[in-house]
C-alpha positions in Angstrom: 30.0 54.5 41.9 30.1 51.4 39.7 29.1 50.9 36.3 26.1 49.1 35.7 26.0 45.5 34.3 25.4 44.9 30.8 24.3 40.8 30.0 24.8 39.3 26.4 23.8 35.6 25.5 25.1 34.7 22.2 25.7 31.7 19.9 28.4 30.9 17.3 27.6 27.8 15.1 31.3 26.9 13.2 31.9 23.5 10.9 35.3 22.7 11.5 37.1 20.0 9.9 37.4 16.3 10.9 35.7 14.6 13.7 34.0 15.3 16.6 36.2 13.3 18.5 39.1 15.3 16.5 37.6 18.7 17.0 37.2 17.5 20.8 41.1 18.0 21.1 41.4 21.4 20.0 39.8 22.1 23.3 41.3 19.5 25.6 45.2 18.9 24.6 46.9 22.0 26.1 49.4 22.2 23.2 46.4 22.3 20.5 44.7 25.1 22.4 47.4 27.1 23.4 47.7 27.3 19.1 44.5 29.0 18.7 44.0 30.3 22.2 46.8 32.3 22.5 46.3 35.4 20.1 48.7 37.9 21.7 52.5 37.1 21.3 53.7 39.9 22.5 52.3 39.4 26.0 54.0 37.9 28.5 52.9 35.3 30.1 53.0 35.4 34.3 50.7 32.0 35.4 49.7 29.4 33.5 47.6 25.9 34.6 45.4 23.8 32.7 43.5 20.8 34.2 41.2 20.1 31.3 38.5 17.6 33.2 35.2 17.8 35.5 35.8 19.3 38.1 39.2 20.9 36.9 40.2 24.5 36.4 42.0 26.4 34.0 44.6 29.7 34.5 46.0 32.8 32.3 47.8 35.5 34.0 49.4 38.0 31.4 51.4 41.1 31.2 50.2 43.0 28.3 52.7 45.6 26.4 51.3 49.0 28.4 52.0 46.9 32.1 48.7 45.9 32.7 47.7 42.0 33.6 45.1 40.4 31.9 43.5 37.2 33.9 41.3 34.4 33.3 40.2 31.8 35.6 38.2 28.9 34.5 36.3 26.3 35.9 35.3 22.9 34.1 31.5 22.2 34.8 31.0 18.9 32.8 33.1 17.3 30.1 31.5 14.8 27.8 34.4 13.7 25.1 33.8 15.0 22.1 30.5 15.9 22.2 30.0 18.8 25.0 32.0 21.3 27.4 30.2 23.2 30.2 32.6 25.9 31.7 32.1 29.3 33.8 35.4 31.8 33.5 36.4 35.3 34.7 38.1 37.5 33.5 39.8 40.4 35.1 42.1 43.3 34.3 44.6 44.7 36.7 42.9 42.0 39.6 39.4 43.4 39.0 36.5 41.1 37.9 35.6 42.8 34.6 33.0 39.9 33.3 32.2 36.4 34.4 30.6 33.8 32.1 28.9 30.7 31.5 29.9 28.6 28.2 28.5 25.6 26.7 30.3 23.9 23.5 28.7 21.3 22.0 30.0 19.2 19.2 27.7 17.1 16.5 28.7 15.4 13.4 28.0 17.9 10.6 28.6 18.6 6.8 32.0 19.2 6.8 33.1 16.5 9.6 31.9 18.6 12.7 29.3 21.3 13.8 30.3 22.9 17.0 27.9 25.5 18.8 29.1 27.7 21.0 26.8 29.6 23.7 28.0 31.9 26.0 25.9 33.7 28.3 27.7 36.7 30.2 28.0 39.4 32.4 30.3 42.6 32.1 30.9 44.1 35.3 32.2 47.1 34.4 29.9 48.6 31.9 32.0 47.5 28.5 29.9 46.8 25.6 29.3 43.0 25.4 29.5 42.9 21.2 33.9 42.9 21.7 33.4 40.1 23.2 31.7 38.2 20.5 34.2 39.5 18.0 36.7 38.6 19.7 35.3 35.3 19.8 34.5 34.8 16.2 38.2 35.8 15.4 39.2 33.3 18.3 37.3 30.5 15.9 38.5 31.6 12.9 42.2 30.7 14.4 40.8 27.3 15.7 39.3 26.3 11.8 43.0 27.4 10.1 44.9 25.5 13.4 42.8 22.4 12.3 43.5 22.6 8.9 47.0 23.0 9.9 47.1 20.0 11.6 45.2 18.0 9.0 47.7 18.5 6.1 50.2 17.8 8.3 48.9 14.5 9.3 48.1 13.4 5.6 
């Protein structure tokens, strides 16, 4: 018997420093993403691709400490330079489909250089509760806004 799906649509609204056209390539330069992307050091990685454009795709394959893989596949919808990313991406555990998602990520000028939104509408295929998913996202952000501010004292 399967588990039933649960849905979640939610938004995260973040000022982050600089630009839009400098938040823009936190998201799109593989080396500035993989710093706030990739959380989990002690997992090894087994497949990685990233073809940040329309029409391109994006792949994670890990191997997390207890032997299981972790995988996200990504597909890019549209890609306006910095101002909007429109993405759909699954995720599965041990080759299982455990949610798929639709993403938009817009960025405006804002108070403190840059307002990105974030909305993410999702499914969960097999019955987990949607709100880990939104913290895990929030925490994901709060990397990104210390990565950027990383980057900007280095540069001045």
């Amino acid at each position: 018997m399967s588990s039933p799906v649960n849905h979640t649509t939610f938004t995260i609204v973040r000022d982050l420093p600089g630009s839009p056209r400098h938040a823009f390539r936190f998201w799109s330069e593989p080396e500035l993403k993989r710093r706030w992307n990739d959380c989990h050091t002690d997992w090894t990685v087994l497949e990685s691709g990233f073809d940040f454009r329309e029409g391109g795709s994006e792949v994670s394959l890990w191997r997390m400490p207890e032997g299981q893989t972790l995988g996200v596949r990504t597909h890019y919808f549209g890609v306006v330079p910095a101002k909007r990313i429109v993405y759909a991406y699954e995720m599965s555990l041990d080759a299982a489909s455990v949610s798929t998602s639709l993403v938009t990520v817009e960025f405006a000028p804002g108070p403190k250089g840059t307002t990105m939104t974030f909305t993410e509408q999702a499914a969960f295929l097999d019955g987990s509760d949607p709100r880990a998913r939104q913290i895990g996202t929030n925490d994901g952000f709060d990397r990104l806004v210390a990565v950027i501010e990383q980057e900007n004292a280095v540069q001045h």
